[in-house]
C-alpha positions in Angstrom: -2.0 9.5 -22.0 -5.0 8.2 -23.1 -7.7 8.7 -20.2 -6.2 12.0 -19.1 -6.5 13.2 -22.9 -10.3 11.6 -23.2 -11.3 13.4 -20.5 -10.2 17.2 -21.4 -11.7 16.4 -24.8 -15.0 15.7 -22.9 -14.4 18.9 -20.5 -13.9 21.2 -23.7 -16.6 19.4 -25.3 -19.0 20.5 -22.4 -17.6 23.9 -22.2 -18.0 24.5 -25.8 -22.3 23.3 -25.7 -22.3 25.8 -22.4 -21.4 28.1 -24.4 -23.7 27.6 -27.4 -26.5 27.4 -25.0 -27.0 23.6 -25.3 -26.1 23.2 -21.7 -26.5 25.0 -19.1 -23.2 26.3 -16.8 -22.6 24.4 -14.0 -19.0 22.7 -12.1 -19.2 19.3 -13.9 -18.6 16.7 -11.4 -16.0 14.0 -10.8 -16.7 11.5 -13.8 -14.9 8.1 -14.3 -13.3 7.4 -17.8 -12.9 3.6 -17.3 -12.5 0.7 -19.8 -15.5 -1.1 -20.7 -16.4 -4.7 -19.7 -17.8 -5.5 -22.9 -15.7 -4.8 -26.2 -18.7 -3.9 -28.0 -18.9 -0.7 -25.8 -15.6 0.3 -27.7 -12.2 0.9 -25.6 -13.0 3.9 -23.3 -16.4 5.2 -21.5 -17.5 7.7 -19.4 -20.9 8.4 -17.0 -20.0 12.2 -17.4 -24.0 12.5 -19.1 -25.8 10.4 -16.6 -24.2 12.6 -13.8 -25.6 15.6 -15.2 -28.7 14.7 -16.0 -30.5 15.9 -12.6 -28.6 19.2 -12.7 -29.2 19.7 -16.4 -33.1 18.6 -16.6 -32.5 16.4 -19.8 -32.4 13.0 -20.1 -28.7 10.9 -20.1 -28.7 10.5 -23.4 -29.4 13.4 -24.8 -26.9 15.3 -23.0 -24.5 12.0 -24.0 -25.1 13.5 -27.6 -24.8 17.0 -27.1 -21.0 16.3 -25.6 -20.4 14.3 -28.8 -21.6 16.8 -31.5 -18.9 19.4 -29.7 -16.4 17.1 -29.3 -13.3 18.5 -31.2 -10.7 15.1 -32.6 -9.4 17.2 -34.9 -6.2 14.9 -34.9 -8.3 11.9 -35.9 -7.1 10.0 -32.9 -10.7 8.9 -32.5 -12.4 6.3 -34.8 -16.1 6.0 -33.4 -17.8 7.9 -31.0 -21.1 7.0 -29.4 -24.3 7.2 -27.1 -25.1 4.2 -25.2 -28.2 3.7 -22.9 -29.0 4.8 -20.0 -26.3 7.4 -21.0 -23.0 6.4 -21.2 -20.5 7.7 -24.5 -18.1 5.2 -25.6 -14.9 5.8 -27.2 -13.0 3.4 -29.7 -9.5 4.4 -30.4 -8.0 4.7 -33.8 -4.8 2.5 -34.5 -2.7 5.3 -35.2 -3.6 6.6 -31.4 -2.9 3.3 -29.8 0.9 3.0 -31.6 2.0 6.5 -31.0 1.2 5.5 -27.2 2.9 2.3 -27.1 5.9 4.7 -28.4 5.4 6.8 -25.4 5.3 3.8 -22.8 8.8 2.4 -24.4 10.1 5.7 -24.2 9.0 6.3 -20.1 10.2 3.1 -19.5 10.8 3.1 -15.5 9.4 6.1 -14.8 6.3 5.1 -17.2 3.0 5.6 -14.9 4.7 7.9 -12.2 3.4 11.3 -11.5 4.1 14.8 -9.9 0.6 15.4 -8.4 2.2 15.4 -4.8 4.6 18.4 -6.2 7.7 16.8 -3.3 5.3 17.3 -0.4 6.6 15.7 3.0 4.5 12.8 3.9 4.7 10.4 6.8 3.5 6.9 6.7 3.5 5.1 10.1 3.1 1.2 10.0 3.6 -2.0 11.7 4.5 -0.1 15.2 4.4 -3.4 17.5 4.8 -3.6 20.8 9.2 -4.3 21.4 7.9 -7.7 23.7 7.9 -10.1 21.8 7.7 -11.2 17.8 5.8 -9.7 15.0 2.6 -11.6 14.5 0.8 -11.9 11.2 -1.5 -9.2 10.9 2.1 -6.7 11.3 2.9 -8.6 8.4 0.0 -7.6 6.5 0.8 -3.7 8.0 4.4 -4.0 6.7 3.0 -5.1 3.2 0.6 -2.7 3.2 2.4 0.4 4.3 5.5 -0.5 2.1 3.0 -0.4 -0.8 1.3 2.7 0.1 4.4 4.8 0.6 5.9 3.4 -3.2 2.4 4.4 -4.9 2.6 8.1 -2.7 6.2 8.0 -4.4 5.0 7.8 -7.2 2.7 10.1 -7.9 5.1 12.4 -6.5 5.4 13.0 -2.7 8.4 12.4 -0.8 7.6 9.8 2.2 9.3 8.6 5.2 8.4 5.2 5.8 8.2 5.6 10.5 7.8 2.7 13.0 7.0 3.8 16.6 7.9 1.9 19.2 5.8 1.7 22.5 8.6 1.0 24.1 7.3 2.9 27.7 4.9 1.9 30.4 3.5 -1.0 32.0 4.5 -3.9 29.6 8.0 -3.1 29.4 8.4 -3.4 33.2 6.0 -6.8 33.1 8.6 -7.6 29.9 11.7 -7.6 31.7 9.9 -9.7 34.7 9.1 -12.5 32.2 12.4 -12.5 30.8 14.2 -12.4 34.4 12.1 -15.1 35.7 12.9 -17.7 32.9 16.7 -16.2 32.7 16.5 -17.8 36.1 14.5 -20.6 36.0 17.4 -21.5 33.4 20.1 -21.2 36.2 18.0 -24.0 38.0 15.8 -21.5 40.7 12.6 -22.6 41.5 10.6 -19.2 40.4 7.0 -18.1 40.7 6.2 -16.9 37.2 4.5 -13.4 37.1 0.8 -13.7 36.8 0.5 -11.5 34.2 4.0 -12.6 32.7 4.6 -12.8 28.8 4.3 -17.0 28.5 5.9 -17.3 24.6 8.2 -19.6 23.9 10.1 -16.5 22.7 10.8 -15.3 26.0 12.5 -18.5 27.0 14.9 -17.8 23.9 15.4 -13.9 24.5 16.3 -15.7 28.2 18.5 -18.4 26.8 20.3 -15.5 24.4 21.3 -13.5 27.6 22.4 -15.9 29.8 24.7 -17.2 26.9 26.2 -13.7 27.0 26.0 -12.7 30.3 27.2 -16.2 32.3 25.0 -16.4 35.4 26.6 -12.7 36.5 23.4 -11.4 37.3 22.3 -14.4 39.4 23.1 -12.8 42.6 21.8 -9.1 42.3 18.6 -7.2 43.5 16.1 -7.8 41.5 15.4 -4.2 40.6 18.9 -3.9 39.1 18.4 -6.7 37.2 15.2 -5.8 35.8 16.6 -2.9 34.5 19.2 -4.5 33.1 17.0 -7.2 31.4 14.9 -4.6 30.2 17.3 -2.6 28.1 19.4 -6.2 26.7 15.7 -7.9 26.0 14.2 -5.0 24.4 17.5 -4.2 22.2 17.6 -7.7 21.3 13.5 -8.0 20.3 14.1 -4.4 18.2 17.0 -6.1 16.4 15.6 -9.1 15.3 11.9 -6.7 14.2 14.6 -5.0 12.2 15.9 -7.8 10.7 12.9 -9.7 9.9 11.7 -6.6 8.6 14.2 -6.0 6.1 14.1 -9.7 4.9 11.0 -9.0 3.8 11.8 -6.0 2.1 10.6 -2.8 4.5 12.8 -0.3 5.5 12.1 2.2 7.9 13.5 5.6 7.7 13.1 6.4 11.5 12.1 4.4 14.4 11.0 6.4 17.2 10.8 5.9 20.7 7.7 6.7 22.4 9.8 6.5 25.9 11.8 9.2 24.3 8.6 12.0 24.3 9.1 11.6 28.1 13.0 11.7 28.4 13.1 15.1 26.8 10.2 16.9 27.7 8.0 16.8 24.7 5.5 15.1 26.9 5.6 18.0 29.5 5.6 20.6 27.0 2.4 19.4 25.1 0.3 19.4 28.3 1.6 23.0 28.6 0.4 23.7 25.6 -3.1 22.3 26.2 -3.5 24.1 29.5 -2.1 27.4 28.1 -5.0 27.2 25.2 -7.7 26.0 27.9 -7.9 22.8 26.2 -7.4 20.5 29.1 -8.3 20.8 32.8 -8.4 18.8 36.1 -11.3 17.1 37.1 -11.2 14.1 39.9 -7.4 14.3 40.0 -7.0 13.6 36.5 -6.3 15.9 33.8 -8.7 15.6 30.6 -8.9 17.2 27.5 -11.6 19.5 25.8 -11.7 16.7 22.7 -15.7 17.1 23.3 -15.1 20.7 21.4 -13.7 18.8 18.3 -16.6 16.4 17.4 -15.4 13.8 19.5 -18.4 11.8 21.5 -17.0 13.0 25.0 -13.5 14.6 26.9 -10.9 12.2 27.1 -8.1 11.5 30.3 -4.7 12.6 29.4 -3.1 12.0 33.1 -5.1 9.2 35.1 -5.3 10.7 39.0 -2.4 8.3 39.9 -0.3 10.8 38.0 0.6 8.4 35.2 0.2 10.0 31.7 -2.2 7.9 29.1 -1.6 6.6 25.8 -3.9 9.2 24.3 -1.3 11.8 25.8 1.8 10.3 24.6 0.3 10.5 20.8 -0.9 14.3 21.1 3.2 14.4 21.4 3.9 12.5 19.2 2.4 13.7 16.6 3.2 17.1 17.5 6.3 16.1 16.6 5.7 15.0 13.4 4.2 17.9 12.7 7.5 19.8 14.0 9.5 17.4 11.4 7.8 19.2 8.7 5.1 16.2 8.2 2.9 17.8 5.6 0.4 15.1 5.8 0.7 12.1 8.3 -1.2 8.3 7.2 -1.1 5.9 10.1 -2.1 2.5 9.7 -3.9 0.9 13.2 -5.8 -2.3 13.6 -9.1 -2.8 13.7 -8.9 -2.6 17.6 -8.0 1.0 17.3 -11.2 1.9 15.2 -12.7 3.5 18.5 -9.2 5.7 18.6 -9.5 7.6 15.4 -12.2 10.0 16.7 -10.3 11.4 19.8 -6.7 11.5 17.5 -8.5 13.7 15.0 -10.2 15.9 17.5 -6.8 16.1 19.6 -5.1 17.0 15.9 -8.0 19.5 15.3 -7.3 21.1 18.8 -3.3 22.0 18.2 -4.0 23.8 14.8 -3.8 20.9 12.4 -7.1 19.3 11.2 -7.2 17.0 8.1 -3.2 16.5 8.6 -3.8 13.1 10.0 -4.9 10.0 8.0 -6.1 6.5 9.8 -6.7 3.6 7.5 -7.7 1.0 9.7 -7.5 -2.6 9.1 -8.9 -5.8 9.3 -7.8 -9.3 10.1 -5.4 -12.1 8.3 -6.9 -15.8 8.4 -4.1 -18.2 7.8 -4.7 -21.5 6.1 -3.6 -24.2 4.7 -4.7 -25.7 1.3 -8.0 -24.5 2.9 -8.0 -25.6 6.7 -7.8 -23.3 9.6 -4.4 -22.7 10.8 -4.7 -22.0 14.6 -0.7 -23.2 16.0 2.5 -23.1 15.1 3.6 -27.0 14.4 7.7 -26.0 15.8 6.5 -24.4 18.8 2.3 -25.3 19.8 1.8 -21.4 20.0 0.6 -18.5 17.3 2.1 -18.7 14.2 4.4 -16.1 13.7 5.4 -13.9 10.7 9.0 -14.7 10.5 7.7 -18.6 10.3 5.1 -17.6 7.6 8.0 -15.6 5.8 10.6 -18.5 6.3 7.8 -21.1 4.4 6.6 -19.5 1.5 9.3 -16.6 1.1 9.2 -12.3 0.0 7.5 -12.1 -2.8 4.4 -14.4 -2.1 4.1 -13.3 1.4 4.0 -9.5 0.0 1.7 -10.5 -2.8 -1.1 -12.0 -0.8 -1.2 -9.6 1.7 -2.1 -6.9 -0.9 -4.7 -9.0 -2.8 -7.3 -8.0 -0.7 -8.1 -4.4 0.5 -7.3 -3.2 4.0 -10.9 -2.8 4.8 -11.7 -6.3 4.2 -10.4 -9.6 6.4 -8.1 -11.6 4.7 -7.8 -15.5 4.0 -4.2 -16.2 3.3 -3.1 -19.7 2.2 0.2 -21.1 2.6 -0.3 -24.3 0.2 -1.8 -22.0 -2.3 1.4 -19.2 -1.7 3.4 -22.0 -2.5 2.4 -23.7 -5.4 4.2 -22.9 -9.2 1.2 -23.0 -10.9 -1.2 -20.3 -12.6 -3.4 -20.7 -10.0 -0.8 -18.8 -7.3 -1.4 -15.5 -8.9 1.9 -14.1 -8.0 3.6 -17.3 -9.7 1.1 -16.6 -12.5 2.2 -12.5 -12.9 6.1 -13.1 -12.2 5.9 -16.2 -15.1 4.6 -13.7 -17.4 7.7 -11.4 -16.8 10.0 -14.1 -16.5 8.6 -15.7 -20.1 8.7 -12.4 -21.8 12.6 -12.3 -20.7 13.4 -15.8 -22.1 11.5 -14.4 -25.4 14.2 -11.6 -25.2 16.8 -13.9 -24.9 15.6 -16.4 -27.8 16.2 -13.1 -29.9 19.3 -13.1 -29.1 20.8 -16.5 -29.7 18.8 -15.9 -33.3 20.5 -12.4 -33.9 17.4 -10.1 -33.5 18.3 -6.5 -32.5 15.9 -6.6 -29.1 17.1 -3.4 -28.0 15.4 -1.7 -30.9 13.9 1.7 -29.0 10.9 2.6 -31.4 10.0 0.6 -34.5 9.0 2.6 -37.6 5.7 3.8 -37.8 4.9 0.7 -40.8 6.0 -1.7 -38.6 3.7 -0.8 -35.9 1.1 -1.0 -38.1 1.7 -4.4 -38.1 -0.2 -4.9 -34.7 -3.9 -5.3 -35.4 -4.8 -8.7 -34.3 -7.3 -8.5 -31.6 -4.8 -10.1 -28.9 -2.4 -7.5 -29.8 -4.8 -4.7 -29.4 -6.3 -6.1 -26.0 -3.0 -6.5 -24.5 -2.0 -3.0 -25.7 -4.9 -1.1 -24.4 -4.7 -2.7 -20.9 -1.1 -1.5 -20.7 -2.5 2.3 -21.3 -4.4 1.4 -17.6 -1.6 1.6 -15.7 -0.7 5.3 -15.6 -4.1 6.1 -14.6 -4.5 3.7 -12.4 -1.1 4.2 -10.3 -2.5 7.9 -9.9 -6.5 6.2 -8.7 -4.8 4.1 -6.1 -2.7 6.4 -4.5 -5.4 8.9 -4.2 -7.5 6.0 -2.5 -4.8 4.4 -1.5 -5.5 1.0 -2.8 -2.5 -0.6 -4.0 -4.4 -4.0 -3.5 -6.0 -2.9 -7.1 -2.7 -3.5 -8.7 -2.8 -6.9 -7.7 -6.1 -7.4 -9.6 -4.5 -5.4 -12.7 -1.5 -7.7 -12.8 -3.3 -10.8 -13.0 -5.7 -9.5 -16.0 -2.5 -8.1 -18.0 -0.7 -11.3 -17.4 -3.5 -13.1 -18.1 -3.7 -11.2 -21.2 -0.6 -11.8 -22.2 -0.7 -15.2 -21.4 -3.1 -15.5 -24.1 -1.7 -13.7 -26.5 1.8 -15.9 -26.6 -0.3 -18.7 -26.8 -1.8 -17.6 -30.1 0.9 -15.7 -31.7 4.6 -16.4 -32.6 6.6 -13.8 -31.0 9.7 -14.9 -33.3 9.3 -15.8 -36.3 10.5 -15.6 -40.2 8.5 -12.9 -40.8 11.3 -10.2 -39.2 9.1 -7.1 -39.7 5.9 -8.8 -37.6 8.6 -10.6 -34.7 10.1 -6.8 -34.7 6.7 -5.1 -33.9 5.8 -8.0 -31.6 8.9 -8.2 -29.8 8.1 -4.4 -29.1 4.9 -4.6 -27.7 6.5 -7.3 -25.6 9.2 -5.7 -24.3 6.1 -2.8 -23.4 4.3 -5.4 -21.4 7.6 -6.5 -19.6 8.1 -2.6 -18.3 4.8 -2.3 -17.1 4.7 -5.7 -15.0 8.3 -4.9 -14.2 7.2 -1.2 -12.6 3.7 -2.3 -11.2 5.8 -5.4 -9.0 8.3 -2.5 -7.9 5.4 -0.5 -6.5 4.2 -3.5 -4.5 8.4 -4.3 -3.6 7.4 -8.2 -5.1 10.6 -9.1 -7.7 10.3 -9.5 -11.5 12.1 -12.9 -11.9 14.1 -13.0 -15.6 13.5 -16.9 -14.9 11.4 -19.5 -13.4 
């Protein structure tokens, strides 16, 4: 690969000065090899010189020609080589260079841009995790994207991921759950009820109500209300769990496990980590509550694990929890919060710190979704006067557009998502605009066909490759050699929005290209080479929508 081969040239280039005294030894530091902005600046640069300078005592770009007199292209890959103020050294690649790695990318195909850096570690990413009361709103839509995402990049690059939703399915809300869901269960049988002050109001409850009485008959019109409640707990919260799952997967995201947070308590674990804390004088009773030590773990203050009324806290029932994990043979744990848990993450590291396990746990935390439409606020649902849920926002501008816009922005950013625009066939919905590209490329394909053309041709000879040296050709290639490093850069920061942004400039590339080349034509040699780099472009798009679980539509 191109930047990966660019930058050990550049590492045995400064190794090679060190040792002729031209520089002096030192651990080079972490240097980006990006493409340029300007085409000028050749295809490739680095800021390796300007990051030494300090260390180095010499100015940027004099160390930028030091690393270029000792850079060793003894295979002529290279065909010009240069300083550029304040420092940089560009690269322009040699023809030759950029067809043998078009070969390459035909020849990966579907597995072109994956990676074993994570060597089949165990990793957990935990997302979405709504409460079971009620339906998924659209910031867990955004989470769902978002998680789906990150665990397909981590896949990538090699790392073996369960995808994990947790369910708070214990405490306070459940019993206030079932309460809501009794009282309009009987309000439907015609009792005059007082509604719980604190009652889950959603039109959704009056459904979940309607669903149950449907099944039920009024059989459970005439028992204590405590055996109903229980009842009505359990068929209400299987029923809410079902349709998360189902709405989930219609979207695309699969969990591997679903875990119960009611089931730490059922067999112990609960118990067994507050052992654990007192037995390591990591918690202690104060005020008839118990706290923990998190104070020891750079954590502003100790936190309450059991409040003096005996009832355990939340910050409890995740110490188990992710003890568990950790017992599942979680290597590394990512969980994705909202940005009301930003406050959380301090205590969860300390309390991961405490039972042996610091830096195991990840928290990306995320910020809002702002839905519009064609520009306008969007504060109610029109079919019920309430929120606007996810499963309506899925059911109006379907999968792949919902998936797409959630990852155009990153997770640290708020997000403006319009419906009109999600919508619209036209190149100004950029997930219409990417999938047309694929879709285009595919009735090219199929063209070649109906005139006879082998398209299946694997690797044209090396003189028909040389046939691609118009500047739209060479553009499009060259931003298809971004991909593999950039599937590795966005896992490690896990950022798959910046695939979105990539898609849209290759497609817009390509775009252009069709637009001023023939792909077919009389000339079979050219419409073989071009029908090559084509079918190159089509894998890449085809491999980056995978990652983001959008589809690659063969028509539009």
């Amino acid at each position: 690969m191109i930047a990966k081969t660019l930058r050990i040239m550049v590492e045995d280039a400064f190794a090679a000065a060190v040792r002729d005294g031209k520089l002096s030894q030192q651990e080079l530091p972490n240097f980006i090899l990006e493409r340029p902005r300007l085409k000028e600046h050749g295809h490739w640069a680095t800021n390796i010189a300007l990051l030494l300078s300090s260390q180095q005592k010499k100015p940027p770009l004099e160390i930028a020609r030091i690393i270029i007199d000792y850079l060793d292209d003894g295979e002529g890959r290279l065909e010009k080589v240069e300083a550029a103020a304040p420092g940089f050294i560009n690269f322009t690649l040699g023809l030759k260079w950029i067809r043998e790695e078009l070969l390459r990318l035909a020849e990966g195909g579907e597995s072109y841009g994956r990676w074993q850096i994570g060597k089949g570690e165990k990793w957990q990413v935990e997302f979405v995790s709504a409460n079971p009361v009620g339906p998924l709103h659209i910031g867990h839509g955004r989470w769902a994207a978002l998680g789906d995402a990150l665990a397909s990049l981590l896949e990538a690059v090699g790392y073996r991921v369960e995808r994990e939703f947790y369910i708070n399915d214990y405490g306070s809300q459940m019993d206030m759950f079932a309460q809501s869901v009794e009282a309009r269960y009987l309000e439907l049988l015609g009792e005059e009820v007082e509604f719980p002050e604190e009652g889950y109001r959603g039109e959704y409850i009056r459904t979940i109500a309607r669903e149950i009485l449907e099944r039920e008959g009024d059989r459970w019109k005439g028992e204590a209300s405590d055996k109903r409640r229980a009842v009505f707990k359990e068929l209400a919260y299987r029923q809410v769990i079902d349709h998360l799952k189902k709405t989930l997967e219609e979207f695309g995201v699969v969990f591997d496990v679903w875990f119960s947070e009611r089931s730490l308590h059922q067999s112990g674990e609960l118990e067994a980590t507050l052992k654990f804390l007192k037995e390591r004088q990591l918690a202690y009773e104060k005020e008839g509550a118990l706290w923990m030590r998190t104070s020891l773990f750079s954590d502003d203050k100790d936190r309450v694990l059991v409040r003096s009324n005996g009832a355990p806290t939340y910050f409890a029932s995740d110490i188990a929890y992710h003890r568990n994990k950790i017992n599942r043979g979680m290597e590394h744990i990512i969980d994705l919060w909202g940005a009301d848990h930003h406050g959380y993450v301090k205590r969860m590291e300390a309390a991961m710190e405490a039972i042996g396990k610091p830096g195991v746990l990840e928290c990306i935390i995320g910020q809002m979704v702002n839905l519009k439409r064609g520009g306008e606020p969007v504060r109610m649902s029109k079919r019920t006067g309430e929120m606007v849920t996810f499963e309506e926002l899925l059911d109006e501008v379907g999968r792949d557009a919902a998936r797409y816009f959630f990852l155009t922005r990153s997770h640290d950013s708020a997000l403006d998502f319009d419906i009109e625009l999600a919508k619209e066939q036209s190149q100004n919905n950029p997930v219409y605009y990417v999938q047309y590209a694929h879709a285009r490329i595919c009735s090219i394909l199929r063209y070649g066909v109906e005139r006879g053309i082998d398209v299946e041709e694997q690797a044209p000879p090396p003189h028909i490759l040389e046939l691609l040296a118009t500047e739209e050709e060479l553009d499009l290639a060259l931003k298809l050699f971004e991909y593999e490093e950039l599937v590795r850069d966005c896992a490690l920061d896990r950022a798959p929005h910046r695939l979105t942004y990539y898609l849209e400039e290759l497609a817009g590339l390509f775009h252009y290209f069709y637009t001023k080349h023939r792909v077919i034509s009389e000339d079979l040699e050219l419409t073989r080479a071009r029908l090559f780099l084509v079918k190159c472009t089509r894998h890449v798009i085809r491999n980056c929508l995978e990652i983001l679980g959008v589809s690659a539509p063969e028509s539009m």
